[in-house]
C-alpha positions as CSV (number, residue, x, y, z in Angstrom):
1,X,173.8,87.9,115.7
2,X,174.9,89.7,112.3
3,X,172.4,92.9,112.3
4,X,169.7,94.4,114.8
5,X,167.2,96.3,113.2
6,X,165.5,99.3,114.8
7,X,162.4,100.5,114.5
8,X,160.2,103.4,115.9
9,X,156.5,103.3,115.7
10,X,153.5,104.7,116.7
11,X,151.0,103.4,115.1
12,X,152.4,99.6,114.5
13,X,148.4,98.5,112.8
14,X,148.7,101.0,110.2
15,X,152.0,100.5,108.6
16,X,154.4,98.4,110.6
17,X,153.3,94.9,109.5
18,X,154.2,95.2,105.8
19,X,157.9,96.3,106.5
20,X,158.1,93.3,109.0
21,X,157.0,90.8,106.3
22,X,159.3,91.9,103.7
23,X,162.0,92.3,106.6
24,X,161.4,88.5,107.4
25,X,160.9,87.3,103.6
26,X,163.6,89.2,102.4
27,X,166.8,88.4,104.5
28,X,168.5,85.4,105.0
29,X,171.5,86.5,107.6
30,X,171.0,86.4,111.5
31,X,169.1,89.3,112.6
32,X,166.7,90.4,115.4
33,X,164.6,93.2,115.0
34,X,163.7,95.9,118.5
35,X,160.7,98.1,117.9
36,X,160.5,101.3,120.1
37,X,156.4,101.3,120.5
38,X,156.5,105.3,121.3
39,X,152.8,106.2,123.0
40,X,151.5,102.8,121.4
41,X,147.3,101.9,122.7
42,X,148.6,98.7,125.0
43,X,146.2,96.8,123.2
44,X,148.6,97.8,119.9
45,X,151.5,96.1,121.8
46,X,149.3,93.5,122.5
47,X,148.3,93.0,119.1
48,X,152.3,93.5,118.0
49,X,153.2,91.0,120.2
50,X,150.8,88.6,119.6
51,X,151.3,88.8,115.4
52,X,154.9,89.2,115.6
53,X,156.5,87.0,118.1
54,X,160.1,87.1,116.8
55,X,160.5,90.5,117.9
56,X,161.6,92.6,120.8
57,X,158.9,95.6,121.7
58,X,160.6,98.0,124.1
59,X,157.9,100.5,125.1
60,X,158.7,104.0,124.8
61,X,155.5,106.0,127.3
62,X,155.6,108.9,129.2
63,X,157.3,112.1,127.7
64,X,157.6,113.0,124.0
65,X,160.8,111.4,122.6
66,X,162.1,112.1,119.0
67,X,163.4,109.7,116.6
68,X,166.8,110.1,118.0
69,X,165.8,108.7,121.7
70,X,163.9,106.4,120.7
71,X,166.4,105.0,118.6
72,X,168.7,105.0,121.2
73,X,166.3,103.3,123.4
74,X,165.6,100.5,120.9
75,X,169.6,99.9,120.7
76,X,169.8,99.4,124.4
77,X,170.3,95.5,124.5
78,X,171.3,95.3,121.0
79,X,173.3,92.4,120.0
80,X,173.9,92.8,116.1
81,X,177.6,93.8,115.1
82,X,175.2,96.4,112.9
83,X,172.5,98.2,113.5
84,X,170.4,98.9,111.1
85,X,167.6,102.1,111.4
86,X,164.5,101.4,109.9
87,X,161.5,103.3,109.2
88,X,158.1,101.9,110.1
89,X,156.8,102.8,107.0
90,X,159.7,101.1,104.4
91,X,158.8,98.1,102.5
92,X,162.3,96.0,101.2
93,X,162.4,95.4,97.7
94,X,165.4,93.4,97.6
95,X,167.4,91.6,100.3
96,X,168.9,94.7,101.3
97,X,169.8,93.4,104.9
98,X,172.4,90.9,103.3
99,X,173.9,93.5,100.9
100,X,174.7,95.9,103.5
101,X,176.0,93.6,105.8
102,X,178.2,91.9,103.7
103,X,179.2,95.8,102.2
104,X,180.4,96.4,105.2
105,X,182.4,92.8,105.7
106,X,183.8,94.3,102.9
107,X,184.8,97.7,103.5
108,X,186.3,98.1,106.9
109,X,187.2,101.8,105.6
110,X,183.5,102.5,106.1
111,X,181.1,103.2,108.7
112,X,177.6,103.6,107.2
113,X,176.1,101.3,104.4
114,X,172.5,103.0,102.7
115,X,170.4,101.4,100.4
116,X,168.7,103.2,97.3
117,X,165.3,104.7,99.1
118,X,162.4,104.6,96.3
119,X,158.9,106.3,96.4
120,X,155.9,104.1,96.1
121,X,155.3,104.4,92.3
122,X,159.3,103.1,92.4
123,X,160.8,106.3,91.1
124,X,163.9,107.1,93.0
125,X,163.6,109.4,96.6
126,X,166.8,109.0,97.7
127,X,170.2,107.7,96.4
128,X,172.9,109.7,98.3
129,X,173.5,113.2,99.1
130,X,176.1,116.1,98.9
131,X,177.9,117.1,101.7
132,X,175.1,119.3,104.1
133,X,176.5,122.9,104.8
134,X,174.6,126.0,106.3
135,X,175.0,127.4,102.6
136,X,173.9,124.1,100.5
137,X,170.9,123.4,103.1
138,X,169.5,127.2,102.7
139,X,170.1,127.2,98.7
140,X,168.0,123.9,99.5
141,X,165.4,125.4,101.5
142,X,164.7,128.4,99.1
143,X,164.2,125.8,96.3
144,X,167.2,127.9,94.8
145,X,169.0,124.3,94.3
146,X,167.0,121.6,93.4
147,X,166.4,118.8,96.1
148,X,166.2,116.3,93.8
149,X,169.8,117.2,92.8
150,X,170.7,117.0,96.3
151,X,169.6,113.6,97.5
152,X,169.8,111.9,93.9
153,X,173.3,113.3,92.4
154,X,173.8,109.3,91.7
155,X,171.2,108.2,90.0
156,X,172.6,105.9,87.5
157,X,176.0,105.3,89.4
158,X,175.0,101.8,89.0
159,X,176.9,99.4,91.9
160,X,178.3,100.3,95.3
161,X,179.9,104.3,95.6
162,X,180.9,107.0,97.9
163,X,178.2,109.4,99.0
164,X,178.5,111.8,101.8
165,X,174.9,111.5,104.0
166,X,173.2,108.7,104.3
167,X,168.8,108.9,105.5
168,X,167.8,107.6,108.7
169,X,165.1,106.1,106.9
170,X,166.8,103.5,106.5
171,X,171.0,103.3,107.0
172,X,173.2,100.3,108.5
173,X,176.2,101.6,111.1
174,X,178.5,99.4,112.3
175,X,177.9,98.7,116.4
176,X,181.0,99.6,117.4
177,X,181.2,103.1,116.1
178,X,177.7,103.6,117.3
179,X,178.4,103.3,121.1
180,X,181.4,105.5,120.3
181,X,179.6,108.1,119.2
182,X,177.0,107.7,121.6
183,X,174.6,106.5,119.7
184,X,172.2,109.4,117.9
185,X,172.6,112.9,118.7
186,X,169.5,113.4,121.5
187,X,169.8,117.6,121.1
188,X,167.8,116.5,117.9
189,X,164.0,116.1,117.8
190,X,162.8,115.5,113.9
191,X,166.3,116.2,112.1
192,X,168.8,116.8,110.9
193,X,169.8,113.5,112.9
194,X,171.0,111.3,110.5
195,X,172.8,114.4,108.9
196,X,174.8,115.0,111.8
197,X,175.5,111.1,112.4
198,X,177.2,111.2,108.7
199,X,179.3,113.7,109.8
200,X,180.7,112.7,112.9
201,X,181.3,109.6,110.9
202,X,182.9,111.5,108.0
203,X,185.1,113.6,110.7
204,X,186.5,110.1,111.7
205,X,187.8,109.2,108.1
206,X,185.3,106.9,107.9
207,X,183.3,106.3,104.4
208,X,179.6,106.2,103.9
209,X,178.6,103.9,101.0
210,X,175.7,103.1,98.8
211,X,174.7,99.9,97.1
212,X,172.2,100.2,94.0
213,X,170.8,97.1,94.3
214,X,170.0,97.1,98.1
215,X,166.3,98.6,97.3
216,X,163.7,99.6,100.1
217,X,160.4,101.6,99.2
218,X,160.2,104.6,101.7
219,X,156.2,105.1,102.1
220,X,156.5,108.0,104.0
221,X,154.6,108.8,107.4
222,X,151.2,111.0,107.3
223,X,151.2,111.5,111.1
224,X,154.4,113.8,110.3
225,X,152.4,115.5,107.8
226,X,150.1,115.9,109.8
227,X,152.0,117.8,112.5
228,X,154.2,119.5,110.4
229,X,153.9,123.0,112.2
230,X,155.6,121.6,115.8
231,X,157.5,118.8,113.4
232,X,159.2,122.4,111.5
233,X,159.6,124.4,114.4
234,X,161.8,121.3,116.2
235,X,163.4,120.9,112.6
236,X,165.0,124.6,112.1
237,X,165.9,124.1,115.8
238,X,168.2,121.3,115.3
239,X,169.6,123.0,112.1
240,X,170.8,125.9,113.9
241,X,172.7,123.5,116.2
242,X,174.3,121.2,113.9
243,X,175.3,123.6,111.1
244,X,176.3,126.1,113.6
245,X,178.0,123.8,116.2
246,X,181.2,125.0,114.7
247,X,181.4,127.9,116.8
248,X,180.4,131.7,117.6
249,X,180.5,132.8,113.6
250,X,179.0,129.6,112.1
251,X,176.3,129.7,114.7
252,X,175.1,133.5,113.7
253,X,175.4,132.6,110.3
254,X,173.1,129.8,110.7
255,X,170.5,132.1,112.3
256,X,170.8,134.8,109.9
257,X,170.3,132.4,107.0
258,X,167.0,131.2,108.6
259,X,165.5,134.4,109.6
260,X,166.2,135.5,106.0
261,X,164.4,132.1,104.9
262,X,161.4,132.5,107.3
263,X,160.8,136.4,106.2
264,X,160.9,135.2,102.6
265,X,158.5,132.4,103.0
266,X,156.5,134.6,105.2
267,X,155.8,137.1,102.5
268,X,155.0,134.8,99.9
269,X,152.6,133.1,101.6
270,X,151.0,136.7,102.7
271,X,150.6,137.2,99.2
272,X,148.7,134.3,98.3
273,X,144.8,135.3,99.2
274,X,143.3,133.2,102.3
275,X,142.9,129.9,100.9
276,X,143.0,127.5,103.5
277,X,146.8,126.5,103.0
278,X,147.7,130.0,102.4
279,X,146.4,130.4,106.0
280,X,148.0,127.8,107.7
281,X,151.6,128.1,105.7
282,X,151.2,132.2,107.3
283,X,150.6,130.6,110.5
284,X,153.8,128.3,110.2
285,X,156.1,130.4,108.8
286,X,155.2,133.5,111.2
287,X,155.8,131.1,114.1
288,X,159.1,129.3,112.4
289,X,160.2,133.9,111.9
290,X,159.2,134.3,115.9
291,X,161.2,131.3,116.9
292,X,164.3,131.5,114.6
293,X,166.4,133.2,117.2
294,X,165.1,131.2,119.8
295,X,167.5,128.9,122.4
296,X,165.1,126.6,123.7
297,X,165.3,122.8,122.6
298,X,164.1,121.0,119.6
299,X,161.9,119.2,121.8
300,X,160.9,122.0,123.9
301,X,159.3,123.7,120.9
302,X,158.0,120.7,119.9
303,X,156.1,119.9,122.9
304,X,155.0,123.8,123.1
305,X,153.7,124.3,120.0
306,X,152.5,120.4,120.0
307,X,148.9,121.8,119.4
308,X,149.8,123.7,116.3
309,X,148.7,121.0,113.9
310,X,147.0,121.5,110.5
311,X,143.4,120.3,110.7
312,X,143.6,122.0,114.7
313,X,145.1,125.4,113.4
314,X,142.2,125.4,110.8
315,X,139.4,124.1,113.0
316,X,140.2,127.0,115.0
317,X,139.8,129.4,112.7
318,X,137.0,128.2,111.5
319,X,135.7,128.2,114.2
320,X,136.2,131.6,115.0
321,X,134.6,132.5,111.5
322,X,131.7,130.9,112.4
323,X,131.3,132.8,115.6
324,X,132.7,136.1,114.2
325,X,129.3,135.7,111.6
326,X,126.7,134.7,114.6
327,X,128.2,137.8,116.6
C-alpha cells in the first residue's frame, strides 16, 4: 500500500462524496482511504458505508475531538508508507496522489509534500507559506501583512520548490516520520496543527515541498463558520502554545501580542454601530480579550463556550429584544 488517505467528517452527505469521486478517478497508485466519522447520524455511516464500500469508517463518538485526534485516530491501522491528510471538503483537480508520492520517492531530504490548494472559482488559496513566528502571525492577524502574501509568496514558482508550512487541508507526510513525531500535536483543537507539524519537521532538517501541478480545490467547511466564536477561542489557545513553547520569554510575548490584538479588535468593533455582525464580532472579541491569558486547553474552551455560535449568540439577543419591548 503506497498512500492512506485520512479524512475527518461530520457531515459525510453534504460534502464528503465529491472528494471521494475525484480521490478514486483521479489516482492510479495503491491507496486506501480511513474516514474518522466524528458525531456522524449512524444512519450517515450507514449510508457511507453502503455508497462507498472501498473504504475504512472508523467512528469517532463520544467526547469532542479536534482535527488533530481524529486524525490520529484515523491513522491507527494505517498501512500506506504516506499518509496523506485530507479535507472533507477538497475536490482533486489533478492526480495529485501520484505526484506527491512519487515527490517524495524522489526527495528522501524531505518530509512533507503539499499540493497547490485553489478556491472554488480556481484562483489560488494556498501555495506555500513563510516561516510562522509570534511576530509574522500577529503582523498577520492585524491585517498589517497581507495574508495573501503569506500563504501565496509562490505563485508563479512554476514546478516543485521549497516552502516552509505546508496546510492540513490537504499535505502528504511520510509514515515513518509520522509515528516518530507522534503523529499530530493533540494540545491542538482547530490550529495551528499543521503549523506546528511543519516545524517539528523543519527542526529535523527535513524539507517541505510543493508541486504546482498537484492541484486540489479546497471548498471550505460552513459548519466552522458557523462556530467560529468556540472555533477562535480554541484557535488563539493553541497559538499561545506553539509560538510560545519556546520557553518563559516567548510564552509572555505570545500573550502580550494577543491581548494587544484582542483590545484592538475589540475597539473597532465597538465603534461600528449595532449591526448584527458588529454585535456578535463585540461578543467574540470581548470573550477572545477575557480568555487571552487563560491556561485551560484548546479543547476545554472549545467545549465551554461550545454554545457561543453565531445564529445562537444572535437568537439570544434577539430574543432578549423582543422581551425587553413586551416588558
Amino acid at each position: 500500500m503506497k498512500v492512506t488517505v485520512l479524512i475527518v467528517t461530520m457531515n459525510p452527505r453534504e460534502r464528503l462524496g465529491a472528494c471521494l469521486d475525484s480521490l478514486k478517478a483521479k489516482t492510479r497508485l495503491p491507496f486506501e482511504v480511513r474516514v474518522a466519522a466524528h458525531r456522524c447520524k449512524p444512519e450517515d455511516v450507514a449510508w457511507l458505508r453502503g455508497a462507498y464500500p472501498w473504504i475504512s469508517v472508523v467512528e469517532s463518538d463520544g467526547s469532542a475531538r479536534g482535527f488533530a485526534e481524529n486524525n490520529n485516530l484515523a491513522a491507527k491501522g494505517a498501512r500506506g508508507e504516506y499518509l496523506f491528510l485530507l479535507n472533507d471538503d477538497t475536490v482533486l483537480d489533478t492526480d495529485a496522489v501520484d505526484r506527491l508520492a512519487a515527490l517524495l520517492d524522489a526527495r528522501p531530504d524531505a518530509g512533507i509534500a503539499s499540493p497547490y490548494l485553489l478556491n472554488r472559482d480556481g484562483s489560488v488559496q494556498f501555495c506555500g507559506g513563510v516561516e510562522m513566528t509570534a511576530w509574522t502571525w500577529f503582523l498577520a492577524e492585524m491585517r498589517w501583512r497581507r495574508i495573501v502574501d503569506m500563504r501565496n509568496p509562490f505563485v508563479g514558482a512554476g514546478g516543485v520548490f521549497e516552502t516552509q508550512n505546508a496546510m492540513g487541508a490537504a499535505m502528504m507526510v511520510r509514515r515513518a516520520l509520522w509515528e516518530e513525531l507522534g503523529g499530530l500535536d493533540e494540545r491542538f483543537f482547530f490550529g495551528p496543527e499543521d503549523t506546528a507539524l511543519s516545524a517539528a519537521v523543519r527542526e529535523r532538517g527535513l524539507k517541505i515541498l510543493m508541486d504546482e501541478g498537484a492541484r486540489i480545490y479546497h471548498l471550505q467547511s460552513e459548519s466552522l463558520k458557523r462556530n467560529f466564536i468556540p472555533v477562535m477561542l480554541a484557535y488563539q489557545r493553541g497559538c499561545a502554545i506553539h509560538y510560545g513553547r519556546k520557553g518563559v520569554l516567548a510564552a509572555l510575548w505570545v500573550r502580550l501580542l494577543i491581548a494587544v490584538r484582542d483590545s484592538m479588535k475589540l475597539a473597532g468593533w465597538l465603534a461600528k454601530g449595532n449591526s448584527e455582525n458588529a454585535v456578535v464580532h463585540r461578543r467574540l472579541w470581548w470573550l477572545m480579550l477575557r480568555t487571552a491569558w487563560s491556561r485551560a486547553t484548546p479543547k476545554a474552551l472549545f467545549v465551554r463556550y461550545g454554545t457561543e455560535t453565531r445564529e445562537g449568540f444572535v437568537a439570544e439577543k434577539a430574543a432578549g429584544a423582543g422581551a425587553g419591548r413586551k416588558e
